[in-house]
C-alpha positions as CSV (number, residue, x, y, z in Angstrom):
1,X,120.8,98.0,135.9
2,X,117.2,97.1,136.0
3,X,116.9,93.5,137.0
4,X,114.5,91.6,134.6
5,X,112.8,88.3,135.3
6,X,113.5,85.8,132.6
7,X,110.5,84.1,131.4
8,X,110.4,80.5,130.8
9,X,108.2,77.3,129.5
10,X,107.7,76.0,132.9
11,X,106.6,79.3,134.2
12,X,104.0,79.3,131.7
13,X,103.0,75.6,132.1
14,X,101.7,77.1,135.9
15,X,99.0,78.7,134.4
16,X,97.4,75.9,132.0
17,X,96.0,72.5,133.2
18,X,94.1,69.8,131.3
19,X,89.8,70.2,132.2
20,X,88.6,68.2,135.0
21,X,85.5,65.8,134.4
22,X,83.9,68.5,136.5
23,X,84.7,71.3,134.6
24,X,82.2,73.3,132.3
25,X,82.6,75.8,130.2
26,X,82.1,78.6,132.9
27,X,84.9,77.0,134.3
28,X,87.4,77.1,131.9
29,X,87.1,80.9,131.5
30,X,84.5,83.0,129.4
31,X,86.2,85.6,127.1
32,X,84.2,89.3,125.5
33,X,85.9,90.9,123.2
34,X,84.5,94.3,121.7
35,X,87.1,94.6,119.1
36,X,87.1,95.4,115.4
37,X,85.4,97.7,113.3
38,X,84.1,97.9,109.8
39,X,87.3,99.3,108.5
40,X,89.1,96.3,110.1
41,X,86.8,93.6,110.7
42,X,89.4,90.8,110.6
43,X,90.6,91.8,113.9
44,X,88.3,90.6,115.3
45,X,87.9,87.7,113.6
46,X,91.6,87.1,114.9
47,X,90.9,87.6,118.1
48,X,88.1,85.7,118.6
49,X,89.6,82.5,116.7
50,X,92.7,83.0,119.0
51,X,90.3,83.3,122.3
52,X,88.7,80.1,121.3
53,X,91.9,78.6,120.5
54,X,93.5,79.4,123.7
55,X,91.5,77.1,125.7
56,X,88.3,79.8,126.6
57,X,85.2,77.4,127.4
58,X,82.4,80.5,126.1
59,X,83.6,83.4,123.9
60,X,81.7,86.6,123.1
61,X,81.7,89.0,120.9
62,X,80.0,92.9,120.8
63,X,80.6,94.6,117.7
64,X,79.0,96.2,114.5
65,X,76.6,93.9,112.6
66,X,78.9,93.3,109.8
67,X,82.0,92.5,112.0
68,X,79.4,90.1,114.1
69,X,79.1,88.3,110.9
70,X,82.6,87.4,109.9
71,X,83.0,86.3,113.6
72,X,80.1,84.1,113.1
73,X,80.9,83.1,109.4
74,X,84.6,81.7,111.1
75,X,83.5,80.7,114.5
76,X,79.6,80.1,114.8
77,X,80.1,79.1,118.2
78,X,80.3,82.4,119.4
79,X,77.4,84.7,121.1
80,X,77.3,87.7,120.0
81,X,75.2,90.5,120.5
82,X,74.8,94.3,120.7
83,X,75.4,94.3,124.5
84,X,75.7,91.3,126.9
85,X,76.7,93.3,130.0
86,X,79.3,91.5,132.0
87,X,77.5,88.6,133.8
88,X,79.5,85.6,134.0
89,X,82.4,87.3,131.7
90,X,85.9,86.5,133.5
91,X,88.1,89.1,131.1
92,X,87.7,91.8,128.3
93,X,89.4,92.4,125.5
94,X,89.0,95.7,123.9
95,X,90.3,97.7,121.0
96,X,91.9,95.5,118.4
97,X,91.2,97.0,115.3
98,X,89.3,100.4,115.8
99,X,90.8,103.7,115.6
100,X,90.0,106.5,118.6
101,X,89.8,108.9,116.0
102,X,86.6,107.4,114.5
103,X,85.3,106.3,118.1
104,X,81.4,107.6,118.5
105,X,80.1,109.1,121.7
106,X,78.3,105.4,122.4
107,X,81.3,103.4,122.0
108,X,83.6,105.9,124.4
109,X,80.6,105.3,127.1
110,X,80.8,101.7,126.7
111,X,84.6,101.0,126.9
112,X,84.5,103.3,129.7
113,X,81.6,101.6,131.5
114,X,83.7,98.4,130.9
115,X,87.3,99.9,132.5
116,X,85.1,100.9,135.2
117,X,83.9,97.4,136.2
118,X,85.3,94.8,138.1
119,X,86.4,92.7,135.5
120,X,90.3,92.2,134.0
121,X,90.5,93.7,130.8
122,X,92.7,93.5,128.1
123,X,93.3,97.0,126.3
124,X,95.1,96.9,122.4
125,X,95.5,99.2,120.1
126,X,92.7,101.8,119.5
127,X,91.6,102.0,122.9
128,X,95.1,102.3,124.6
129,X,94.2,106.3,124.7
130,X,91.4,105.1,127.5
131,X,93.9,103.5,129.7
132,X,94.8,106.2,131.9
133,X,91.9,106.7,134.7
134,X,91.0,103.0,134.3
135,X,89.3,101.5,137.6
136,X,89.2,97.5,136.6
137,X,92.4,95.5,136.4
138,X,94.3,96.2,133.0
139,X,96.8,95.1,131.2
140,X,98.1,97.2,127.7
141,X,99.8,95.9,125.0
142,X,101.6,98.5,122.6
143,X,103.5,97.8,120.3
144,X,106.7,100.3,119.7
145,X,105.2,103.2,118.3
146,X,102.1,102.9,120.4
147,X,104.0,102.8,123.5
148,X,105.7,105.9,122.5
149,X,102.5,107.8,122.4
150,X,101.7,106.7,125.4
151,X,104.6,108.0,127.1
152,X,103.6,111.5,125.1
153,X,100.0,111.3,126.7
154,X,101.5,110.4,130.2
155,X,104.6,112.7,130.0
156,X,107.0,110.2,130.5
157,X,110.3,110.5,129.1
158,X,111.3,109.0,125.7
159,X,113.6,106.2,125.8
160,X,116.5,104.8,123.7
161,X,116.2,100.8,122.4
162,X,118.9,99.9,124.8
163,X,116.9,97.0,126.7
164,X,117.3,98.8,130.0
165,X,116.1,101.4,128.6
166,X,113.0,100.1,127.1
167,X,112.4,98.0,130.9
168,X,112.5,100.9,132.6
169,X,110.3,103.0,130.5
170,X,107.7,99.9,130.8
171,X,108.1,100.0,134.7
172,X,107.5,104.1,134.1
173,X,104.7,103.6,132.2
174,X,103.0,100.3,134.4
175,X,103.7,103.1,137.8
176,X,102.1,106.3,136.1
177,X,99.7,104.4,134.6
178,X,98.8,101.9,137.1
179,X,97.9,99.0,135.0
180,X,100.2,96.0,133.8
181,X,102.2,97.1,130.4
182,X,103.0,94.2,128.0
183,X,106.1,96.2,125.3
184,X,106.1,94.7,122.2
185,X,109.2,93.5,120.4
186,X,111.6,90.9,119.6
187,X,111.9,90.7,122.9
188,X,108.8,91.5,125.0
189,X,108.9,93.1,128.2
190,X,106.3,92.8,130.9
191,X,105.8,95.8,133.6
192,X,103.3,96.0,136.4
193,X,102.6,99.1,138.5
194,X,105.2,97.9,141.8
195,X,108.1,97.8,139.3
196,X,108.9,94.0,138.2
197,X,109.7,93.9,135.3
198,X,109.2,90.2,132.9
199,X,111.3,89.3,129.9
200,X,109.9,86.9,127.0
201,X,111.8,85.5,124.5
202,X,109.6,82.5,122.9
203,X,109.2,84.2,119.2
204,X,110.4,83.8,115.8
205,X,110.8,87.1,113.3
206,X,108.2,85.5,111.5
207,X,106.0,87.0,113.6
208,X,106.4,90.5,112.3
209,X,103.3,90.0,110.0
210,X,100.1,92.2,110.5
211,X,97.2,90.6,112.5
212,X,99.3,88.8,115.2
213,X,99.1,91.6,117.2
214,X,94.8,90.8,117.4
215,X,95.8,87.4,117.8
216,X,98.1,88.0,120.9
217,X,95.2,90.0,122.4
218,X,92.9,87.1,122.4
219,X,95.4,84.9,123.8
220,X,95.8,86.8,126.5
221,X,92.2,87.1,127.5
222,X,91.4,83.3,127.4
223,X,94.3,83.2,129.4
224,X,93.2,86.0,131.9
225,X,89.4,84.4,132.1
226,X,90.9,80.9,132.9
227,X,93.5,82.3,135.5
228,X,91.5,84.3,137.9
229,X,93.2,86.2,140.8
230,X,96.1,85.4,138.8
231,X,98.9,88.5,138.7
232,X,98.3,90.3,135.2
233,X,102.2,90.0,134.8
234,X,102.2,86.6,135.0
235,X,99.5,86.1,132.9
236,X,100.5,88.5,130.2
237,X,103.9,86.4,130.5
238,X,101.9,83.7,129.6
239,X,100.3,84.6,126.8
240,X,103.3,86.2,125.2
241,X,105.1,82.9,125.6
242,X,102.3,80.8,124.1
243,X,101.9,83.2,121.0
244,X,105.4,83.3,120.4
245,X,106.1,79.3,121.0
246,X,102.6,78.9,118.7
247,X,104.4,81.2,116.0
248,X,107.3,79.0,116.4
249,X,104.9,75.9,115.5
250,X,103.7,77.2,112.3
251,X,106.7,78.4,111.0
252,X,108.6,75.6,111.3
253,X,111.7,77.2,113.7
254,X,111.9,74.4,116.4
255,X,114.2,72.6,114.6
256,X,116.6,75.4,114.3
257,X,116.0,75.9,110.6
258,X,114.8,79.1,108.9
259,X,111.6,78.8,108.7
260,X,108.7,80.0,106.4
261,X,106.4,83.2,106.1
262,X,103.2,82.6,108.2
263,X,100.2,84.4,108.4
264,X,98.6,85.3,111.9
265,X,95.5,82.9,111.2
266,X,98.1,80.2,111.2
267,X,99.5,81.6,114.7
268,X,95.9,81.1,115.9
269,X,95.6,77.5,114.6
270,X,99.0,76.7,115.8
271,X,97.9,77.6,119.8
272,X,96.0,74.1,120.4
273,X,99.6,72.5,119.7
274,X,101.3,75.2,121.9
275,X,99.4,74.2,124.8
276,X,99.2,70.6,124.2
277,X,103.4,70.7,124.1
278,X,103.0,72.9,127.5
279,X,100.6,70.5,128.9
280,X,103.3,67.6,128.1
């Protein structure tokens, strides 16, 4: 039996803190995200809300000129721009919303010159096929049916739903790939590349609405960009614990009741209260 590390709130209260007086906005973490796409713009409006949401002191955004504008037209705060490089930029999130299939030539070169940095970066969804051969630190965060064609591409062996089963195809996957996997699910599992394996339980079913996925990914690069040095486990932890607790918030669980229907925007405007209660 594969022995799995329970995560908790107080875990995840290590890696927020209050800003001090001195603090800018440099300090508390600056986000990118080159997410979305025409197709599925809202992604990255998602994202971005949930970055800002999350604690991030600067957030920007690279993107196609119509996605820009929904970022801007919900959060005019952020820079954007058709290539800011990665000065000053303490994590990436890439992916969310975009399909590989209808990646151009430019936009392989550019996620590629971004795993090849120095910086963490967050890898969802269309961009998960990039993973493999990555140089920067890297966390990936498939969902079930992702995951499983990422064991295809990597040759790993399916797996059943058992929970061992899915921990140690995550510790499989983390090792071939050698990158930080975060498994989507009920119950989310967290592998890194030496074989620990993280278990978080902090959701609601709720959640199982489309979008929270985008808003997940920008959690955990504000998270990432505030926590430098920090282990990507811990921080992917983290942010699964926050986006589930916040999910709890706006559905109205943490009573014990039912709850209601939710709609990922309300998971992002529910993450300010999530941190306060972990601050507290």
């Amino acid at each position: 039996m594969i022995e799995v590390r329970e995560w908790s709130r107080s875990d995840t209260a290590r890696l927020f803190r209050a800003p001090a007086a001195e603090d800018d906005k440099y300090a508390r973490g600056v986000v990118a995200l080159r997410t979305g796409s025409p197709a599925y713009p809202g992604a990255a409006v998602l994202g971005v809300e949930a970055a800002w949401r999350s604690g991030a002191g600067f957030v920007r955004y690279v993107g196609a000129e119509r996605v820009a504008d929904a970022v801007l037209a919900r959060r005019p705060e952020t820079v954007v721009g058709a290539d800011i490089g990665s000065s000053r930029v303490g994590a990436w999130v890439i992916g969310s919303g975009t399909d590989p299939m209808h990646r151009t030539d430019a936009e392989s070169i550019a996620l590629r010159e971004i795993l090849a940095g120095a910086v963490p970066v967050v890898i969802d969804a269309g961009a998960l096929d990039l993973a493999p051969g990555a140089r920067a630190p890297f966390l990936v965060t498939p969902h079930a049916r992702e995951f499983s064609r990422l064991q295809e591409r990597l040759r790993v062996q399916p797996h059943d739903d058992e929970d061992d089963d899915r921990a140690d195809a995550a510790r499989q996957v983390a090792a071939k790939i050698g990158g930080t996997v975060l498994l989507k699910g009920a119950r989310t599992l967290v592998a890194d590349p030496d074989g620990a394996v993280i278990a978080v339980e902090a959701g609601t079913g709720w959640l199982a609405t489309a979008g929270t996925g985008d808003v997940l990914a920008g959690v955990l690069g504000a998270v990432m960009a505030a926590n430098p040095g920090a282990a990507l486990a811990e921080v992917a932890a983290a942010g699964a614990w926050l986006h589930g607790h916040a999910a709890r918030i706006a559905a109205g669980t943490l009573a014990g009741g039912p709850g209601h229907p939710i709609v990922a925007m309300d998971v992002a405007e529910a993450l300010p209260h999530a941190i306060q209660d972990v601050l507290a």
